[in-house]
LOVEX-628778 format. One record per atom (N, C-alpha, C): residue in one letter; x, y, z. Coordinates in steps of 0.02 Angstrom, whole numbers, padded with zeros to 5 digits, always signed. Layout:
REM residues N
AXYZ...
***
This chain:
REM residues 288
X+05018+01465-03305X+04956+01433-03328X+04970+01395-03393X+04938+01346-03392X+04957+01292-03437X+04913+01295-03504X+04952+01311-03556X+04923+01337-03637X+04888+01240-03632X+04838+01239-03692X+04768+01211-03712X+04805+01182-03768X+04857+01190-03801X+04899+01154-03852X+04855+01170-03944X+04862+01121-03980X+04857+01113-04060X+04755+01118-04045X+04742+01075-04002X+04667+01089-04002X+04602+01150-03987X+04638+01189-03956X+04607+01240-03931X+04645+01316-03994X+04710+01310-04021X+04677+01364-04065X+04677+01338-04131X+04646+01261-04143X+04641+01250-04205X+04557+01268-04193X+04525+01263-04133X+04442+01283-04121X+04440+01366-04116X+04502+01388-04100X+04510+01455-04094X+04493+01486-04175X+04556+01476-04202X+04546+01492-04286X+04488+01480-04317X+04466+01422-04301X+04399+01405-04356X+04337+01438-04322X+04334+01438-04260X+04257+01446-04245X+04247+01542-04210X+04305+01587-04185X+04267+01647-04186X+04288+01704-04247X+04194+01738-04223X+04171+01778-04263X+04160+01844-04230X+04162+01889-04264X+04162+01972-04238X+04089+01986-04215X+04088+02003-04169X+04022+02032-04149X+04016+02101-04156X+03935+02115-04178X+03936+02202-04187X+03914+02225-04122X+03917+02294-04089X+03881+02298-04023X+03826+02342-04058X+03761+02338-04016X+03712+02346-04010X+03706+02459-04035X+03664+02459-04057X+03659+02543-04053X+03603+02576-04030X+03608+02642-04040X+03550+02672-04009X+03479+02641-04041X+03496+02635-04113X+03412+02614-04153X+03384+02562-04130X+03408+02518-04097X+03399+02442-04105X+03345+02442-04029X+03291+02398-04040X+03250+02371-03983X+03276+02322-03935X+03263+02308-03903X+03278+02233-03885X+03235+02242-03797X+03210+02171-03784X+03200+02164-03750X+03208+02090-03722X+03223+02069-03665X+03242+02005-03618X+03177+01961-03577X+03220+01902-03594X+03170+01857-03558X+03148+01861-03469X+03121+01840-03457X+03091+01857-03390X+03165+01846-03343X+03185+01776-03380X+03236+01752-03322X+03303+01805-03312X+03308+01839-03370X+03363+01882-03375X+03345+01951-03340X+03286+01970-03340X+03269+02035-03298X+03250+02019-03219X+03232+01950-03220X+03253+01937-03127X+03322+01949-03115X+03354+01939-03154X+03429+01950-03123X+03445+02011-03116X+03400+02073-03159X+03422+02138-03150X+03469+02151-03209X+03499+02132-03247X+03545+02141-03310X+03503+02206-03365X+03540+02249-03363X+03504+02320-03402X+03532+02273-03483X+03481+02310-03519X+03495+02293-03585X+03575+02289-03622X+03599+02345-03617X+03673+02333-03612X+03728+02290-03610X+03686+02254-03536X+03744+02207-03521X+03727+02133-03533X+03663+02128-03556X+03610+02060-03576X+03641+02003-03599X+03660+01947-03578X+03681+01911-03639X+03640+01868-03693X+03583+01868-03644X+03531+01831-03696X+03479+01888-03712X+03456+01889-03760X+03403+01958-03789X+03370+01960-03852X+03322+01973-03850X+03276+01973-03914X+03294+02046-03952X+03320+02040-04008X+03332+02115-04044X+03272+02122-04082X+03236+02158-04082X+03155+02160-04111X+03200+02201-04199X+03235+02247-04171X+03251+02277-04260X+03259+02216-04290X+03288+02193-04269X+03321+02127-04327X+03272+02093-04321X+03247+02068-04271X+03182+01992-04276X+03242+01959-04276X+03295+01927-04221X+03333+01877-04189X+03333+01885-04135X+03350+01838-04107X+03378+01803-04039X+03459+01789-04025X+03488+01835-03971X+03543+01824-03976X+03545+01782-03878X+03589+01732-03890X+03585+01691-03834X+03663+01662-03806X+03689+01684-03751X+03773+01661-03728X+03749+01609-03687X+03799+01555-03700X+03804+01509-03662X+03873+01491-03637X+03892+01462-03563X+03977+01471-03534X+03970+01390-03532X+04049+01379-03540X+04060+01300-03510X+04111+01317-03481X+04103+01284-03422X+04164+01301-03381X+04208+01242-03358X+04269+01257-03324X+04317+01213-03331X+04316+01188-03238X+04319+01108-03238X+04313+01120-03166X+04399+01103-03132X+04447+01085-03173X+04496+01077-03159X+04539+01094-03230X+04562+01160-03208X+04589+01185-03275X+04667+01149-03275X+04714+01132-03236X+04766+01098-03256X+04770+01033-03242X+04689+01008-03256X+04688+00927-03275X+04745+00913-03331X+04747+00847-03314X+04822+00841-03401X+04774+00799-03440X+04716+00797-03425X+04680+00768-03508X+04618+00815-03514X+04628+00872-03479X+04562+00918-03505X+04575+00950-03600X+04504+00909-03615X+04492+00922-03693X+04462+00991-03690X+04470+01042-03707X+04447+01092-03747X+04379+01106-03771X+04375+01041-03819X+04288+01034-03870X+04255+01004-03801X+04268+00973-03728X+04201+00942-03711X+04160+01019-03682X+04218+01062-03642X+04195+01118-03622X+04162+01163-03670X+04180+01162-03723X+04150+01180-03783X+04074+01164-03803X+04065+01111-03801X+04015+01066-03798X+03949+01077-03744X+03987+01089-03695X+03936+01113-03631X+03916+01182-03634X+03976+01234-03676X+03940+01304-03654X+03913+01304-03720X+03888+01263-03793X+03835+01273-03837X+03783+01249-03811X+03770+01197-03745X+03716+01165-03737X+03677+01229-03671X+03730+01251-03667X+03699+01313-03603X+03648+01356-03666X+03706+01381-03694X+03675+01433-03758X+03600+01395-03787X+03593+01360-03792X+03526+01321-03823X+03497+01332-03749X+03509+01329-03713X+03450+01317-03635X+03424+01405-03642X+03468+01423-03658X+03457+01508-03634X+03435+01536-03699X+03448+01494-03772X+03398+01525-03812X+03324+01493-03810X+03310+01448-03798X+03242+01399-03782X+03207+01455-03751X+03247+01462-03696X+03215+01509-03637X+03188+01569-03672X+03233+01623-03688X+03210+01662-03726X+03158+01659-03785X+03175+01624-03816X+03106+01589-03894X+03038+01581-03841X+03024+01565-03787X+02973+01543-03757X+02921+01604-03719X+02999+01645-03743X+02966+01703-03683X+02935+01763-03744X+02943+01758-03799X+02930+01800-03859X+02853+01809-03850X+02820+01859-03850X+02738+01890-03860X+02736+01874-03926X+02678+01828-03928X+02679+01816-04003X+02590+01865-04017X+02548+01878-03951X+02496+01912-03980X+02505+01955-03908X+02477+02011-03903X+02460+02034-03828X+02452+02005-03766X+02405+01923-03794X+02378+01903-03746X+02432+01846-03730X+02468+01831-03775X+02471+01760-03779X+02563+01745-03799X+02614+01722-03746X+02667+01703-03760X+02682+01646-03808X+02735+01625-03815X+02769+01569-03865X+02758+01501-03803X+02786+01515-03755X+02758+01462-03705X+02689+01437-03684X+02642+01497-03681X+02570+01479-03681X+02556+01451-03754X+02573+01449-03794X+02539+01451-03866X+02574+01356-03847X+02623+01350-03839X+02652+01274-03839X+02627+01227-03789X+02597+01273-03739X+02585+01217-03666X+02528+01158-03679X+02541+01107-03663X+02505+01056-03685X+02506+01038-03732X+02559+01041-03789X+02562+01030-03855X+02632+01006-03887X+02624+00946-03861X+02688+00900-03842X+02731+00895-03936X+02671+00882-03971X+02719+00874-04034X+02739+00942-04068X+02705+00989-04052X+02731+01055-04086X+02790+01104-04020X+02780+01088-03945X+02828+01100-03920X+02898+01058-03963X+02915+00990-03976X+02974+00972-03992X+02972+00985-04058X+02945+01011-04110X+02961+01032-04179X+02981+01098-04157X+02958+01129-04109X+02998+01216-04074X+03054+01213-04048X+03060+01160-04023X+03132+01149-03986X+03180+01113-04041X+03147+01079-04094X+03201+01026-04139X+03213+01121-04185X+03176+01163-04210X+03185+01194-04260X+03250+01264-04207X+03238+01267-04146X+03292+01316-04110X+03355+01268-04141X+03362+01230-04130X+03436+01181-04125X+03467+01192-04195X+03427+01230-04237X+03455+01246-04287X+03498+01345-04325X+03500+01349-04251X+03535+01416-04226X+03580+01417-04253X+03640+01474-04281X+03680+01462-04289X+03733+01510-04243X+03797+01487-04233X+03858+01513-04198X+03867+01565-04217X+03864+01626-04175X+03877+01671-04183X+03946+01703-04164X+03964+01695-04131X+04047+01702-04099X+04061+01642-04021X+04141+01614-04056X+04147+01578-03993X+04213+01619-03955X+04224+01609-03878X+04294+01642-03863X+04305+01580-03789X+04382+01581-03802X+04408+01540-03759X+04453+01570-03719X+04412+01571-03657X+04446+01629-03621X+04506+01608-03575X+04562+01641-03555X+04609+01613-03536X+04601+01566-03469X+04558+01566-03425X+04535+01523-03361X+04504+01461-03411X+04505+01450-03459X+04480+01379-03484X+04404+01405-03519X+04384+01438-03476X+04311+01453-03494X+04283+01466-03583X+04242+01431-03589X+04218+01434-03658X+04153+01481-03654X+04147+01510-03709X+04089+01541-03709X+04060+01557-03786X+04021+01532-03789X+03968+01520-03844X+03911+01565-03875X+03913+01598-03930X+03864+01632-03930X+03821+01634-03995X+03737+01604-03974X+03706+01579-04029X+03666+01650-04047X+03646+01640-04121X+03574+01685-04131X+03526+01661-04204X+03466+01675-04193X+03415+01640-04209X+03356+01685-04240X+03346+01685-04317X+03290+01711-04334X+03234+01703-04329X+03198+01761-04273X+03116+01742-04271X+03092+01760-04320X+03097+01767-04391X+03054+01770-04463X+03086+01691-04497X+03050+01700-04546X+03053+01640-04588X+03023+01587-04566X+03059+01502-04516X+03024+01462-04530X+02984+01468-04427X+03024+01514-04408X+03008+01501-04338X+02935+01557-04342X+02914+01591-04388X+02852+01649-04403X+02828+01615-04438X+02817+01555-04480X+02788+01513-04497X+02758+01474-04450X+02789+01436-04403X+02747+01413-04342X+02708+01419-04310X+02736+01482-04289X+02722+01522-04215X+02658+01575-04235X+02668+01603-04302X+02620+01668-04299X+02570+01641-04325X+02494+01692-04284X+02422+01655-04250X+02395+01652-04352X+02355+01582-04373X+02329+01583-04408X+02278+01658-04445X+02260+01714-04394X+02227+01763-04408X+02254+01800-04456X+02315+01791-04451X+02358+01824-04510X+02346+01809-04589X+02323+01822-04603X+02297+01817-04699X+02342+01794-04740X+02318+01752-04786X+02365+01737-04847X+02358+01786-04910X+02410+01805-04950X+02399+01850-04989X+02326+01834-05047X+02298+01773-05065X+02233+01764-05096X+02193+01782-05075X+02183+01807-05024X+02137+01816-04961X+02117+01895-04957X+02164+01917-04955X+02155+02007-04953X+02165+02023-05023X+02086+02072-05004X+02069+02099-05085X+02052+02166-05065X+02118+02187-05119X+02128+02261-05094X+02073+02300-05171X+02067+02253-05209X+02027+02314-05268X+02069+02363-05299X+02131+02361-05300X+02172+02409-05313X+02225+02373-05401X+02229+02415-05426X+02265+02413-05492X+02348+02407-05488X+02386+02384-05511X+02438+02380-05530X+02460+02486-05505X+02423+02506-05569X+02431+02582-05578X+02436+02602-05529X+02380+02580-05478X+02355+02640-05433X+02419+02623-05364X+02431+02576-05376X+02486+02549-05299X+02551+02597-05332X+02591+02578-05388X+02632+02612-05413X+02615+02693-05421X+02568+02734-05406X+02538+02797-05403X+02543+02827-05324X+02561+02792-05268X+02548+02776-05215X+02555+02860-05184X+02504+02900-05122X+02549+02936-05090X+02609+02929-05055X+02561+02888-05017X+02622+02863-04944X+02659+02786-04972X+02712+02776-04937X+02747+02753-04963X+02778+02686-04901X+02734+02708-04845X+02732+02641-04787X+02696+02688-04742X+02712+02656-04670X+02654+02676-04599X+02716+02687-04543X+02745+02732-04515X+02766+02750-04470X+02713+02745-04406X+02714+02698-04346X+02682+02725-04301X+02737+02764-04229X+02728+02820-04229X+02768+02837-04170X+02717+02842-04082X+02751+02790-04067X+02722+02742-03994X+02779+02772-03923X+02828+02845-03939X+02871+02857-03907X+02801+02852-03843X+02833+02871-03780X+02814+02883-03742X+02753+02842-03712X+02748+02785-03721X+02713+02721-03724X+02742+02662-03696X+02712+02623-03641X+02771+02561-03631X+02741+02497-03666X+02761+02512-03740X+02762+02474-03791X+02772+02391-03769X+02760+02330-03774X+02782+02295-03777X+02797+02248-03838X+02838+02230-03884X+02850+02206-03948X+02817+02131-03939X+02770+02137-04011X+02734+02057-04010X+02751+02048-04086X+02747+01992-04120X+02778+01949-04169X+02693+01981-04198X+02620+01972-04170X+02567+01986-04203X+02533+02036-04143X+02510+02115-04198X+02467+02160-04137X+02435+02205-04187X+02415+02252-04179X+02336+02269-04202X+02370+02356-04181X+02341+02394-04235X+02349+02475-04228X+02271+02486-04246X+02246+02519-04187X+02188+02518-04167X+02151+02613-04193X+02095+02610-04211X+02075+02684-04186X+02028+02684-04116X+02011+02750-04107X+01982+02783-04047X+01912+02730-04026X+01873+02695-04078X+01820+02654-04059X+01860+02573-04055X+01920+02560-04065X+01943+02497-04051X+01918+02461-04113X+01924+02489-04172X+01922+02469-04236X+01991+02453-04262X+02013+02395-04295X+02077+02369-04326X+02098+02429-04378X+02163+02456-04393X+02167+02488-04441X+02230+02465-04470X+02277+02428-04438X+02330+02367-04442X+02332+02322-04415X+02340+02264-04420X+02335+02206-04406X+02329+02143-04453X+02322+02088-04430X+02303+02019-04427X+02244+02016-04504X+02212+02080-04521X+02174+02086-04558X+02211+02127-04622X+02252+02145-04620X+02285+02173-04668X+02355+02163-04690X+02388+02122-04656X+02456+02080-04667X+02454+02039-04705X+02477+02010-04762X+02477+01975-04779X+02525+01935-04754X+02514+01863-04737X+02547+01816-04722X+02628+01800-04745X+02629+01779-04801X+02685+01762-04835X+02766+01835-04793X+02715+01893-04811X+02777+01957-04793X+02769+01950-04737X+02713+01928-04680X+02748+01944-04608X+02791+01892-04607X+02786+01817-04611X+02822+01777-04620X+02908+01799-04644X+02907+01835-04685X+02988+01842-04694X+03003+01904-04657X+02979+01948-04654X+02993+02014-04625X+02984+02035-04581X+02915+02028-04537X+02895+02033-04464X+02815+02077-04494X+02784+02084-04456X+02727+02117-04444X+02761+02207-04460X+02790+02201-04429X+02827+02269-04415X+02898+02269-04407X+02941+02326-04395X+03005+02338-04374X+02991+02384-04309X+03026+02362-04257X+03035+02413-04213X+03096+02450-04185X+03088+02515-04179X+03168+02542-04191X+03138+02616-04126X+03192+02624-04109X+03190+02676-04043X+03236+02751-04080X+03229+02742-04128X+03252+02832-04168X+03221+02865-04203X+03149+02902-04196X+03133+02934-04277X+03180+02951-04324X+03213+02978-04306X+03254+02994-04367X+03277+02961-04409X+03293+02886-04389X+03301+02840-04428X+03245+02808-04477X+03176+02824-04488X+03149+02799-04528X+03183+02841-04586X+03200+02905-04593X+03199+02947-04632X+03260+02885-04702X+03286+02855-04661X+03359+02804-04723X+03308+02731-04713X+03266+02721-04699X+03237+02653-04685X+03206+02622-04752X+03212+02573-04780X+03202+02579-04842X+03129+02530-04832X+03107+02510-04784X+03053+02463-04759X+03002+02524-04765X+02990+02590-04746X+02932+02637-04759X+02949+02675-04829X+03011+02670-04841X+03006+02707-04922X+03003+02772-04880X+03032+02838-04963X+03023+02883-04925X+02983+02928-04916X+02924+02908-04920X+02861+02974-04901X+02823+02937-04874X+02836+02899-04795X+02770+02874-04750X+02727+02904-04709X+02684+02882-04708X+02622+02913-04669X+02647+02905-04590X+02646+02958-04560X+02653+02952-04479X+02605+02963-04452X+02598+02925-04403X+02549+02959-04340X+02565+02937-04284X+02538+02949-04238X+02550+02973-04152X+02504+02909-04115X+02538+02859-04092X+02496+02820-04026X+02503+02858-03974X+02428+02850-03944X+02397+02880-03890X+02392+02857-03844X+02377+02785-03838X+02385+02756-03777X+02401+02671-03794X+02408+02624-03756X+02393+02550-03775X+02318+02526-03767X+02310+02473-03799X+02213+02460-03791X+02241+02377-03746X+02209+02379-03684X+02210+02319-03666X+02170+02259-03685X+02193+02206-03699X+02244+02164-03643X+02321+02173-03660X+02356+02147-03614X+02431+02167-03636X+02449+02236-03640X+02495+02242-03682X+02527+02309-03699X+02547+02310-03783X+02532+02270-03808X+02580+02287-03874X+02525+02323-03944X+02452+02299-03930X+02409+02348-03971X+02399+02431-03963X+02398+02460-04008X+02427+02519-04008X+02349+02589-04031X+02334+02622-04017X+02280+02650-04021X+02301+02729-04056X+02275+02747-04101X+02299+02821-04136X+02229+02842-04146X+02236+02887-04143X+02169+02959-04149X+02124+02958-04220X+02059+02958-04192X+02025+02936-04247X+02036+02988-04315X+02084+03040-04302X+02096+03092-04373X+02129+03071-04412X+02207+03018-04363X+02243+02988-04400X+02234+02931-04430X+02190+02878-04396X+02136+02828-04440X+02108+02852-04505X+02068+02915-04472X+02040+02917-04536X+02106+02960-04611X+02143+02980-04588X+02196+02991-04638X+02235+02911-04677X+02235+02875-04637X+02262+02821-04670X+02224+02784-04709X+02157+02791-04679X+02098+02728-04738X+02092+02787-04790X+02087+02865-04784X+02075+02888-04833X+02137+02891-04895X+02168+02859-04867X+02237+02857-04929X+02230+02793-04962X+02218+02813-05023X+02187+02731-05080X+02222+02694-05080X+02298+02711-05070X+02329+02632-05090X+02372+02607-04993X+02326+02628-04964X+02356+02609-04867X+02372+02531-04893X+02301+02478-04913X+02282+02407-04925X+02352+02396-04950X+02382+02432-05006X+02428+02395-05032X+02491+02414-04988X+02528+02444-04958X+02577+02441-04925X+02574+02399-04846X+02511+02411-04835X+02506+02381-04761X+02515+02303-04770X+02472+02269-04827X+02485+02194-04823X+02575+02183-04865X+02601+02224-04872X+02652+02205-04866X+02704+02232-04819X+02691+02257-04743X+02707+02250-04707X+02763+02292-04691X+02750+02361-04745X+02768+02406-04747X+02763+02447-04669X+02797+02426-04621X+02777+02473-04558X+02815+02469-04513X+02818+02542-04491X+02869+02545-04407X+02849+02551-04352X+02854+02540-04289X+02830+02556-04241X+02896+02593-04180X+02893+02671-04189X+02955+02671-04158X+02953+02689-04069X+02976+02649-04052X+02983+02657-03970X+03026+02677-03927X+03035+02718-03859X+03089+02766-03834X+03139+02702-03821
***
């Protein structure tokens, strides 16, 4: 088999990067097109990691005559980043941004903010490339859903910090019991949304859209979601004395609003400084 010469490991040297593999804590869930195929999380190549709030997306270029004598290296190169962008698009589109309401529904018919969604993906960055000995290139992008793509995307309901008036003192936040909001949703088929609502027993908000402040979901997420209790215990996002409680069921529509027992509602409003940790987005939601 015929070596790729000075061009292929001068793209070799410069462009791969170590990938970490995935662990028990970490969420993730796949776009529609990837679970038609049947691909268990595991073996996914494209996937939404909800711990992190990214998008990780493989794209292949393949070689159609590998001992062509002018096959370039970078065009195959070229083709499996443009796969990787098709298959992160895909994924970005398929993200629950409310219960009701996907990244694709939120764009349909909305020709100039669909291509500011699609111009702002293109700004992914390379995550590992490998050039595999059949010629084959393979590309692998990933993409933060916080910052400017949670600026877009997440529903105006979300509050700006001028907006929420917690009445609370400097003193009294720094006095704090709890120290964030654990919700444990084990045994629940959770679905992860960018914006959702922790409900009590009458379908009263007790997190949400009304108590986030904007700016922190924007960099951080609404929440973290992570599949270990044990791991809040080192989590430095709840601090260490958070309030837990138990989801009971999901409140429809969708799946991703979350419903806890009106004892544990009322334990969280009765804690004076909830206002101040919740709008900053102090919260977990951990799922099996």
């Amino acid at each position: 088999m015929k070596k790729w010469g000075l061009a292929y490991l001068l793209a070799l040297s410069l462009l791969i990067v170590a990938a970490g593999p995935l662990t028990a804590n970490e969420v993730i869930t796949l776009p529609d097109s990837v679970r038609q195929r049947n691909h268990a999380p595991d073996d996914a190549q494209t996937f939404i990691k909800w711990t992190e709030h990214f998008i990780h997306a493989m794209g292949r270029g393949e070689v159609q005559d590998f001992d062509a004598t002018h096959h370039k290296p970078f065009q195959t190169l070229a083709k499996a980043r443009q796969n990787a962008y098709h298959h992160l698009l895909e994924a970005a589109k398929s993200i629950q941004l409310t219960p009701r309401l996907t990244a694709a529904e939120a764009l349909k018919g909305k020709d100039e903010e669909l291509a500011a969604f699609e111009s702002l993906l293109k700004s992914a960055q390379i995550h590992q490339t490998e050039f595999l000995s059949t010629g084959t290139v393979e590309v692998t992008l990933q993409f933060s859903i916080t910052g400017k793509f949670s600026e877009m995307m997440l529903p105006d309901s979300i509050t700006r910090l001028e907006e929420i008036e917690s009445g609370q003192s400097a003193a009294t936040e720094n006095a704090s019991e709890y120290t964030g909001l654990v919700v444990d949703a084990r045994g629940l088929p959770v679905v992860p949304a960018m914006c959702f609502q922790v409900l009590d027993e009458d379908g009263k908000e007790v997190y949400g859209p009304a108590y986030a402040n904007r700016e922190n979901a924007v960099a951080l997420g609404m929440c973290q979601y992570v599949s270990n209790i044990a791991a809040i215990k080192k989590n430095s996002r709840v601090g260490s004395h958070p309030l837990v409680v138990k989801g009971i069921k999901l409140h429809p529509p969708g799946a991703s609003d979350i419903m806890i027992s009106g004892t544990d509602a009322a334990r969280l409003r009765g804690s004076v400084e909830h206002l101040a940790f919740l709008k900053k987005c102090r919260v977990i939601v951990v799922m099996d």
